[in-house]
C-alpha positions as CSV (number, residue, x, y, z in Angstrom):
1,X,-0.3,28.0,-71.9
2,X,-0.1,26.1,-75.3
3,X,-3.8,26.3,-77.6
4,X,-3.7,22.9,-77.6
5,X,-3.2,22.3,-74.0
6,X,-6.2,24.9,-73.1
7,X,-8.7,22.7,-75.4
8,X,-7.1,19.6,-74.0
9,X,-8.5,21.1,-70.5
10,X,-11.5,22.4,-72.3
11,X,-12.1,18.6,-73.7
12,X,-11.4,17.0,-70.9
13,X,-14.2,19.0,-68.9
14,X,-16.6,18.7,-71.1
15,X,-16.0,15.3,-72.4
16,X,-16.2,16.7,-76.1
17,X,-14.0,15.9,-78.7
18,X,-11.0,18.3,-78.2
19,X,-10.7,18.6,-82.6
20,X,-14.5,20.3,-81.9
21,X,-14.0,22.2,-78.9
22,X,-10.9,24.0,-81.0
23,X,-13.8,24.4,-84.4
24,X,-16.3,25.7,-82.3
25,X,-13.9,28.5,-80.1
26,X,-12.8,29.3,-83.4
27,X,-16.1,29.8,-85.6
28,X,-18.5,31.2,-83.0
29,X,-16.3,33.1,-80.0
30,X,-14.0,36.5,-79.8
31,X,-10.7,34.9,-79.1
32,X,-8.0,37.1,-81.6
33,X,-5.8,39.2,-80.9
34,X,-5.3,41.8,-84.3
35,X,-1.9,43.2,-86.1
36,X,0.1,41.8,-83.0
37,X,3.8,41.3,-84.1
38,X,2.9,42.1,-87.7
39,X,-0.1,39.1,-88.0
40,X,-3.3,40.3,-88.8
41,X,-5.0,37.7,-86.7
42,X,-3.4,35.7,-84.1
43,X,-6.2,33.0,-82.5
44,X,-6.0,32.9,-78.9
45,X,-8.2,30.4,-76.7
46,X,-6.9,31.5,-73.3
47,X,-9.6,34.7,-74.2
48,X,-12.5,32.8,-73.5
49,X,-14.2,33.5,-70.5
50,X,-15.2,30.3,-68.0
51,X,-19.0,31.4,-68.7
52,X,-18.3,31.5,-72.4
53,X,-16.3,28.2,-72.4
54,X,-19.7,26.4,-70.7
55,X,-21.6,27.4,-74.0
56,X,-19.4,25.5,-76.0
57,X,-21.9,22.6,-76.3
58,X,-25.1,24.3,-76.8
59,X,-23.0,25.1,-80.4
60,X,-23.6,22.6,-83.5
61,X,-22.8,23.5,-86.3
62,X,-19.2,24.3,-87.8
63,X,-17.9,25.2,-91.5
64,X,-14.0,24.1,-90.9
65,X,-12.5,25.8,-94.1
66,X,-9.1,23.8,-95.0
67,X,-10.1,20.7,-92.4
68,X,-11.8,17.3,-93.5
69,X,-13.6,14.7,-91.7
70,X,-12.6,10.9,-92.0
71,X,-13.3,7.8,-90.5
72,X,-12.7,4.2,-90.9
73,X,-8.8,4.9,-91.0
74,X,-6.3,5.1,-88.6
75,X,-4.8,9.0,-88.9
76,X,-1.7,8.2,-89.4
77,X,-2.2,5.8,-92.0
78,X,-4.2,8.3,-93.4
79,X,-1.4,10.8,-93.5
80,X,1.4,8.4,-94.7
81,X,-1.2,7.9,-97.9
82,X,-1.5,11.4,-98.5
83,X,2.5,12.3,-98.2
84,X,3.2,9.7,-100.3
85,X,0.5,10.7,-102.7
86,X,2.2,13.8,-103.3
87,X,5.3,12.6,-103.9
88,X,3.6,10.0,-106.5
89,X,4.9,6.8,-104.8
90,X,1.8,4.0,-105.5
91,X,-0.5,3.1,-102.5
92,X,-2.0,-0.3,-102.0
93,X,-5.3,-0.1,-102.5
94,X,-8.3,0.5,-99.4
95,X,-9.9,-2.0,-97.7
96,X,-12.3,0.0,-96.9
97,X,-13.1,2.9,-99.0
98,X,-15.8,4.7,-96.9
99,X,-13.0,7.1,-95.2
100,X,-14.6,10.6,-96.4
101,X,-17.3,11.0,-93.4
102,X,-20.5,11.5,-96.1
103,X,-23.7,12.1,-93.3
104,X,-22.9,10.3,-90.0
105,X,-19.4,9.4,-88.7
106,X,-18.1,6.8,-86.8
107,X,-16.8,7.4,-83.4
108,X,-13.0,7.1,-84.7
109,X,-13.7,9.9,-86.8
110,X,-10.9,12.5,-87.1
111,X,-10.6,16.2,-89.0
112,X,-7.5,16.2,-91.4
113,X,-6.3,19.7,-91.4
114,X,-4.8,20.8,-94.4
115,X,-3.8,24.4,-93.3
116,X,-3.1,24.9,-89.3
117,X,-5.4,28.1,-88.0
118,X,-2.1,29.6,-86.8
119,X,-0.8,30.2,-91.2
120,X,-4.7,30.8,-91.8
121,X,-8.1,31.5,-90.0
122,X,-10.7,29.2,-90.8
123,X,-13.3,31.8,-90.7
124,X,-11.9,33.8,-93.4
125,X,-11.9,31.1,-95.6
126,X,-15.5,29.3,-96.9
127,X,-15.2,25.4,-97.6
128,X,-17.7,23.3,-99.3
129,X,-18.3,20.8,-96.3
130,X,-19.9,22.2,-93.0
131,X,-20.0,19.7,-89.5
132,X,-23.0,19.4,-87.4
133,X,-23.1,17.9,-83.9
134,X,-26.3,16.5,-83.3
135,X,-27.5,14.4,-79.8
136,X,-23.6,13.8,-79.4
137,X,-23.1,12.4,-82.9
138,X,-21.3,14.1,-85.6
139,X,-21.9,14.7,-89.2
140,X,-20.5,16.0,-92.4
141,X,-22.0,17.3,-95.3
142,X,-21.0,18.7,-98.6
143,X,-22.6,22.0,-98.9
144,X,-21.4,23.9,-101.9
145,X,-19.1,23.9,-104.5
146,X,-16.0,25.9,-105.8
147,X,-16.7,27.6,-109.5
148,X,-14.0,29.3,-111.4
149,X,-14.3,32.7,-112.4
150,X,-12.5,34.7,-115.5
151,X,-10.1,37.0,-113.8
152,X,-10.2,35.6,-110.4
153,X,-7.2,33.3,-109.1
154,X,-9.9,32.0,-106.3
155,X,-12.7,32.0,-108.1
156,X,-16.1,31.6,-105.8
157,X,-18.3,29.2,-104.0
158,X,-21.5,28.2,-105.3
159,X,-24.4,26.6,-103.6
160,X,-27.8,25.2,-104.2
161,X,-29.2,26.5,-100.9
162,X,-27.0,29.2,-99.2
163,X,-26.5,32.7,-99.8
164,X,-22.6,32.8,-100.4
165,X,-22.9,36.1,-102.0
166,X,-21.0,38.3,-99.6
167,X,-18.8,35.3,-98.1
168,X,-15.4,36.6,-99.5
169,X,-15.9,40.4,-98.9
170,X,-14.4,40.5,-95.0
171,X,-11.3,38.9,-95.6
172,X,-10.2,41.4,-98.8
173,X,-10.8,44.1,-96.5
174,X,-9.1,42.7,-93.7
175,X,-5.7,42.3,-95.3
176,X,-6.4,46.1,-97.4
177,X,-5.7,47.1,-93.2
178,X,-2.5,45.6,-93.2
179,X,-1.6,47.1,-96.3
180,X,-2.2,50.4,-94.8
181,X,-0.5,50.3,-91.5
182,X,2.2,49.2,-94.0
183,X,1.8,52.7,-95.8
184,X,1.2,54.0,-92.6
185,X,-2.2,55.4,-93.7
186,X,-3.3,54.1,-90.7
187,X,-2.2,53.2,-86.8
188,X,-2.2,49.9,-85.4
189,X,-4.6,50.5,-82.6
190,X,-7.4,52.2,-85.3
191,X,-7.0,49.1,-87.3
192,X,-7.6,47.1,-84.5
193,X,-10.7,48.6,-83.8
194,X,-11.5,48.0,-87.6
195,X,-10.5,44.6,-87.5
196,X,-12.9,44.0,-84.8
197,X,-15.3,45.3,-86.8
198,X,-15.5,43.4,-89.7
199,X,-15.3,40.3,-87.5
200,X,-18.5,41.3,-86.6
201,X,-19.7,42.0,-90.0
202,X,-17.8,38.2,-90.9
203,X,-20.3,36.9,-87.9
204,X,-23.4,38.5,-89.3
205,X,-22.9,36.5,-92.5
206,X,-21.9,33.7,-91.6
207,X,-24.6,33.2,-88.7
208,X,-27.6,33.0,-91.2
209,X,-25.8,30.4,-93.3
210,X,-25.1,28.1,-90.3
211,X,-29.0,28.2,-89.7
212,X,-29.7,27.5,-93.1
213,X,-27.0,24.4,-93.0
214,X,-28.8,23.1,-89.3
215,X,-32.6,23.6,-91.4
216,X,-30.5,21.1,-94.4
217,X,-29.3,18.6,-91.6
218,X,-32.8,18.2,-90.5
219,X,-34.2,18.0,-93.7
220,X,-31.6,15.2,-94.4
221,X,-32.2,13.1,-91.0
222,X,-36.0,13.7,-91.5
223,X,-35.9,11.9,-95.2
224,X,-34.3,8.7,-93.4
225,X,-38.0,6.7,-92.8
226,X,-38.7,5.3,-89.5
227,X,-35.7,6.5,-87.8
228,X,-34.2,10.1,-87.3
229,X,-30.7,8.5,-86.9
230,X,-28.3,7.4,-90.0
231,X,-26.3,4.9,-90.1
232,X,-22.0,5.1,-90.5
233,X,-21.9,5.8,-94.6
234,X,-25.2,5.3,-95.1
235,X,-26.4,8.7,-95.8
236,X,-29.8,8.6,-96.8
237,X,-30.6,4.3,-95.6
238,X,-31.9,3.5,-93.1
239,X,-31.3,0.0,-91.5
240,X,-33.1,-2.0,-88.0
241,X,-31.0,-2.9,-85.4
242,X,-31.8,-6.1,-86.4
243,X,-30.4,-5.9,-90.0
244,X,-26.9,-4.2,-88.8
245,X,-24.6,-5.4,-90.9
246,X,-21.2,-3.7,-90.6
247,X,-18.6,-4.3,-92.8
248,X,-15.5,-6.0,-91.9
249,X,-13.0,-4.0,-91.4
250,X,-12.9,-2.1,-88.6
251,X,-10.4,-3.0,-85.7
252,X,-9.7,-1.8,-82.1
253,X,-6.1,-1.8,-82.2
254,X,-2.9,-2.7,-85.2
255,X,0.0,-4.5,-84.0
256,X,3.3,-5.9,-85.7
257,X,3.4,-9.3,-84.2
258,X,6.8,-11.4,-84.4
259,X,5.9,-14.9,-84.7
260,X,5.0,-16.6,-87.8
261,X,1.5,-16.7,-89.7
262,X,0.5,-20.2,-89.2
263,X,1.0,-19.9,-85.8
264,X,-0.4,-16.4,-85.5
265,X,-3.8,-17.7,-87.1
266,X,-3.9,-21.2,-84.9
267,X,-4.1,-19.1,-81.5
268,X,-6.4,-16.0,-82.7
269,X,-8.5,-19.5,-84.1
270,X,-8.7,-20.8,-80.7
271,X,-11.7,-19.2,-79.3
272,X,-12.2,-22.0,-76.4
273,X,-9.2,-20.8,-74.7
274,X,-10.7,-17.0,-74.4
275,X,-11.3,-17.7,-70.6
276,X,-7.4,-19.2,-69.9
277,X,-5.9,-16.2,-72.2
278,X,-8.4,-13.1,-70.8
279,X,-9.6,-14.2,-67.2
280,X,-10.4,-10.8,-65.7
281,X,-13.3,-10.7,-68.9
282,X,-14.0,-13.7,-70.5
283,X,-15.3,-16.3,-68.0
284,X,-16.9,-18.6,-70.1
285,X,-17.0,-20.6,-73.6
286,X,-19.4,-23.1,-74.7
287,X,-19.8,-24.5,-78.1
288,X,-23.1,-25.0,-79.4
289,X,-22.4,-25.7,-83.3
290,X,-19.2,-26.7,-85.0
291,X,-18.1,-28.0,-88.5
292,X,-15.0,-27.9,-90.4
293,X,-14.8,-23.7,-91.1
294,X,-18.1,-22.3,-88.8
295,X,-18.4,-22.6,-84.9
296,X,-21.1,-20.8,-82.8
297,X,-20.2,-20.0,-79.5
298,X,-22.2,-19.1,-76.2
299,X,-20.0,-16.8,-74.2
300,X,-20.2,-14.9,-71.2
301,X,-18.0,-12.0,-70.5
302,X,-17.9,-9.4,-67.2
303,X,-18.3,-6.2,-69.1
304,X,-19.7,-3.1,-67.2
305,X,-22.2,-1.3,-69.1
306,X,-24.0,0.5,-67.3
307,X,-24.4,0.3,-62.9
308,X,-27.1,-2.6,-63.5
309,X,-25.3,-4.0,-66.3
310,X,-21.7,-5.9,-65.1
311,X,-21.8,-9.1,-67.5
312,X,-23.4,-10.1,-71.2
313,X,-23.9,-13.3,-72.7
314,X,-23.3,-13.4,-75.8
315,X,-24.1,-16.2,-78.7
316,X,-21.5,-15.6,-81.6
317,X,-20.9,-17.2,-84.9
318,X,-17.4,-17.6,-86.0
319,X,-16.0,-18.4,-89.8
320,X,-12.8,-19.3,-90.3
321,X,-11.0,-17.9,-93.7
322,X,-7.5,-19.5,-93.0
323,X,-5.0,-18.3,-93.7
324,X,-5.7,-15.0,-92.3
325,X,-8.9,-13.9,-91.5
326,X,-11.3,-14.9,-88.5
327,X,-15.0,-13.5,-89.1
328,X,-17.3,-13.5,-86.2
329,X,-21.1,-12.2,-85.6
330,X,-23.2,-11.4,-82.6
331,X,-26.3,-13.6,-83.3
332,X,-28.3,-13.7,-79.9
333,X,-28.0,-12.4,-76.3
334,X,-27.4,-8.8,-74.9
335,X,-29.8,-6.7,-77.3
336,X,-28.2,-4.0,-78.1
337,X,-25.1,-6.7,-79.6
338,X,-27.3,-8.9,-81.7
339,X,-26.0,-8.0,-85.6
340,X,-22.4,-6.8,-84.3
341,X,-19.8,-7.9,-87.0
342,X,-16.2,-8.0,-86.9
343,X,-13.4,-9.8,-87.7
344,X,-9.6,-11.0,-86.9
345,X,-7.0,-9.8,-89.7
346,X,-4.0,-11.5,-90.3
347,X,-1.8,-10.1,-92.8
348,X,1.6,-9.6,-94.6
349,X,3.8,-5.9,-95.1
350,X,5.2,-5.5,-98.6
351,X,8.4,-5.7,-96.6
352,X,7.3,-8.8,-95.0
353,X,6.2,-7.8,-91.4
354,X,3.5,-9.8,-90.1
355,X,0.3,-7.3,-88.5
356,X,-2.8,-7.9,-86.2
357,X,-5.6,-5.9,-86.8
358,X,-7.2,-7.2,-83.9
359,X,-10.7,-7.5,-82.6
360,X,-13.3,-9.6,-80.2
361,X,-16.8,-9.3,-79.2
362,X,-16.0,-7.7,-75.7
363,X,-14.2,-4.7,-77.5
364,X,-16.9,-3.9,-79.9
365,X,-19.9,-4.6,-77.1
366,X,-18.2,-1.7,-74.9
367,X,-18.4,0.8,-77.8
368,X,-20.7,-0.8,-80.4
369,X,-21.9,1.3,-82.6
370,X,-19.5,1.9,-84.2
371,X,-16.0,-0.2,-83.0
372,X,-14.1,3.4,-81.5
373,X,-14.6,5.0,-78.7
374,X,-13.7,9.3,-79.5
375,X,-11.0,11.0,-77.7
376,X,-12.4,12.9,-75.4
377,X,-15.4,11.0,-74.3
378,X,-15.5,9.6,-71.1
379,X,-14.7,6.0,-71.5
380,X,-12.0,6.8,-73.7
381,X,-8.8,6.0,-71.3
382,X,-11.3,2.9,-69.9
383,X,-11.6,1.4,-73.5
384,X,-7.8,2.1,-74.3
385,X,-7.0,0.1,-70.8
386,X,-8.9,-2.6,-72.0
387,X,-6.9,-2.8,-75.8
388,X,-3.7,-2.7,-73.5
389,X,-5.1,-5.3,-71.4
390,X,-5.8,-7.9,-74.3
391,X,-2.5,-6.4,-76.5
392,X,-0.1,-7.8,-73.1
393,X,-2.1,-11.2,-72.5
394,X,-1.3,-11.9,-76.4
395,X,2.1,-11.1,-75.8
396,X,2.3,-13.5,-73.4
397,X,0.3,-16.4,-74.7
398,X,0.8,-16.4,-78.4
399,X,5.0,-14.6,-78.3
400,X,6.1,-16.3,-75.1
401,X,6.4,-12.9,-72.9
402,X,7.5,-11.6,-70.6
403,X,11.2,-13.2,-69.7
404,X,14.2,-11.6,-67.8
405,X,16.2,-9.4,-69.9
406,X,19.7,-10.5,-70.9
407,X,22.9,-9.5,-68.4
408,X,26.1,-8.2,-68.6
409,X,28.5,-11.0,-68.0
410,X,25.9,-13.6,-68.6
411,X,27.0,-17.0,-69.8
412,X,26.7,-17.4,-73.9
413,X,24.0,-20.4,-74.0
414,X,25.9,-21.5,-77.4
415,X,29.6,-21.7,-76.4
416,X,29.3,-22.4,-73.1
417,X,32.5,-20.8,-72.7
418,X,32.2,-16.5,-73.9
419,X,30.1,-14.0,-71.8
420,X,27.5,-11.7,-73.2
421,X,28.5,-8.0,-74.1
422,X,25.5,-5.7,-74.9
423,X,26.4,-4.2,-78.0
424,X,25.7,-0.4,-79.5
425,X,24.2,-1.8,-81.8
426,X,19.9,-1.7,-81.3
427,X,17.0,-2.0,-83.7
428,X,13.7,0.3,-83.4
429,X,10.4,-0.3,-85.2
430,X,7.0,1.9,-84.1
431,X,3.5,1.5,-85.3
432,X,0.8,2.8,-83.8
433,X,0.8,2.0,-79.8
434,X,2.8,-0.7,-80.6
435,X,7.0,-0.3,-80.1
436,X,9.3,-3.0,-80.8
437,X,12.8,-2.4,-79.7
438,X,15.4,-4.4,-79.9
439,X,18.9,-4.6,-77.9
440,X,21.6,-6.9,-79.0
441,X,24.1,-8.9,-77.3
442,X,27.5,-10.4,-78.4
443,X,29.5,-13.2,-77.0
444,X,33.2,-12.0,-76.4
445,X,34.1,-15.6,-77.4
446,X,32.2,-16.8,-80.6
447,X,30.6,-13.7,-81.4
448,X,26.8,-15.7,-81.4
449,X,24.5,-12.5,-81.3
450,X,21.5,-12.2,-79.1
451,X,18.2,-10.3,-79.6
452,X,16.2,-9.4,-76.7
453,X,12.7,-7.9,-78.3
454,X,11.4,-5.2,-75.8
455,X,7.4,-4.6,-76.8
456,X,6.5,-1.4,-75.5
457,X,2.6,-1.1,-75.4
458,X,2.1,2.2,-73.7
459,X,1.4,1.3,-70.1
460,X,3.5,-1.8,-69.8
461,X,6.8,-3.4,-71.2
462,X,6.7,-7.0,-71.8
463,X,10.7,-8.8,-73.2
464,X,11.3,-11.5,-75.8
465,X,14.5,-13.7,-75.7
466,X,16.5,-15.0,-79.0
């Protein structure tokens, strides 16, 4: 079986990020194989016992050599930047530059791995942040730093509070081995048997600096007054539920949308019509307050919290910024809501594509803080459901979806007189769960083309006629 299938499994039983599940197997368990077809290490999760793999969350903390954590980004955003970084092409700027996790991540929070452990074992290599998971939260922090040295190509790690004085001494020796089964100076099954043993020695130095890093995340939580719990980029600040402000920014889902923008802001503005456009959730809408660019809402939605918990009501203050942004905050009702902050995104591709980055008040309730839900976690494919759900009603209400699909033979609406033809010709565009492809058809008699749009949002397929 695949690594990444076995942690799939793993995550899946455990309901623990499957990105952690693979850190933790990797930094604390016995699961190599050693000089198999000429590798020194080969990592191996199918290794670990049952009884070993039920440990897995009693482990916290993790120093993922080559692998950063970010959140506030979607990953593959985050990976187009960096590709074309490297190729020097210019990037647009951030709207949000807090995507380095520094102290307590978000729940959308992802590890960019810049070497995979199959061309490199993590645990042979230091890095200067470590990961801690703490009451089912995770953090990063930066724990040392690297520091040249004459007459060393990797020069060393230096830190204020760790001992990183015998860090880099296992690995040299480790590959010294391979030299001499090379020379044959040595055979492959004593090497193996040396191999294991300075894994053990690796373990022996590392597990002291782990503890000191746990006794530094303490420290850390315990400077943060009135509160052992930080908030998303706020390292060391500590802020009452009541004072939550979170920054604009965030969104549940990114969509390419095909109508235009005026009409795209007119419906997401259009909060009365929440209970017509999302009846299985939104029930109600009352307006308390309006004026020309503020209304303030009293709203009650069917959302199932917890078993006593199957509705909110929720008072929420909309802004409107036309002519793309929609701002809205959680001002009174369910408790745990009150401070919530979000908005509706409208905006414009350099090549002139129109995108939704897409948010309401139900979304961020069910996974507030912060406005993701983890892969992994239990409410994961229940949350993703629901972004589907909302994603195919818009489809419907704001595009005019879903419609029969042209057919073969099919009068042209234009000539009255040709039939349709589907030709080869088709058009794909993908962004994140979002697909839009396109099939066109040609009348045999005027040659009118005709675009049928098929949106493809995971679960369901909704059509388009042009």
């Amino acid at each position: 079986m695949d690594l990444k299938d076995i942690s799939s499994k793993i995550s899946e039983r455990l309901s623990i990020p499957k990105w952690w599940i693979e850190f933790v197997i990797i930094e604390y368990f016995d699961c190599r194989h050693f000089f198999l077809r000429n590798k020194p290490w080969s990592i191996d999760f199918a290794l670990l016992s049952k009884d070993e793999i039920d440990t897995i969350p009693s482990f916290n903390v993790v120093i993922p050599a080559c692998s950063i954590l970010y959140h506030n980004i979607d990953q593959s955003e985050l990976q187009t930047r960096m590709a074309k970084a490297i190729v020097g092409e210019e990037l647009e700027p951030l709207k949000n530059n807090d995507i380095q996790v520094k102290g307590l991540a978000n729940d959308d929070c992802f590890p960019m791995t810049f070497n995979s452990y199959d061309e490199w074992d993590p645990k042979l290599q230091f890095g200067n942040h470590c990961i801690v998971r703490d009451n089912e939260n995770f953090y990063q922090w930066k724990i040392a730093d690297p520091v040249e040295v004459k007459g060393s190509p990797r020069g060393k790690w230096q830190s204020d509070f760790l001992d990183l004085s015998e860090i880099d001494s296992v690995p040299n020796r480790l590959f010294e081995l391979g030299d001499k089964i090379r020379k044959e100076e040595i055979d492959i099954v004593t090497a193996r048997i040396q191999a294991r043993s300075l894994y053990k020695e690796l373990e022996r130095i590392r597990k002291p600096i782990r503890s000191a890093i746990m006794e530094f995340h303490k420290k850390k939580l315990s400077s943060v007054s009135h509160s052992p719990k930080l908030i998303p980029g706020q390292n060391d600040l500590h802020r009452t539920k009541k004072s939550v402000e979170e920054p604009y920014g965030t969104s549940h889902s990114t969509r390419l949308t095909i109508v235009s923008k005026q009409r795209a802001y007119e419906y997401f503005s259009d909060i009365e019509s929440y209970p017509q456009r999302y009846p299985d959730y939104c029930k109600k809408i009352e307006i308390l307050e309006k004026s020309e660019n503020c209304i303030t809402t009293k709203e009650f939605w069917n959302i199932m919290i917890q078993e006593d918990i199957d509705h909110v009501v929720l008072t929420v203050k909309y802004t409107f910024l036309p002519p793309e942004e929609i701002q809205y905050e959680i001002i009174d009702g369910y408790d745990k809501a009150i401070g919530v902050r979000n908005h509706i995104l409208i905006r414009e591709s350099k090549d002139e594509r129109l995108f939704v980055d897409y948010n309401n008040v139900f979304l961020d309730v069910i996974c507030f803080p912060p406005h993701r839900i983890q892969y992994g976690h239990h409410y994961f494919r229940d949350y993703h459901d629901k972004i589907h759900y909302f994603t195919i009603k818009d489809c419907i209400h704001l595009e005019k979806k879903p419609m029969e699909p042209f057919k073969e033979g099919e009068l042209c609406s234009k000539c009255k007189k040709g039939h349709l033809e589907k030709s080869t010709k088709k058009e794909d565009f993908s962004e994140n769960n979002f697909r839009r492809r396109t099939d066109i058809w040609i009348c045999d008699t005027c040659g009118q083309e005709f675009k049928h749009y098929m949106v493809d949002t995971s679960d369901e397929i909704s059509f388009d006629r042009k």
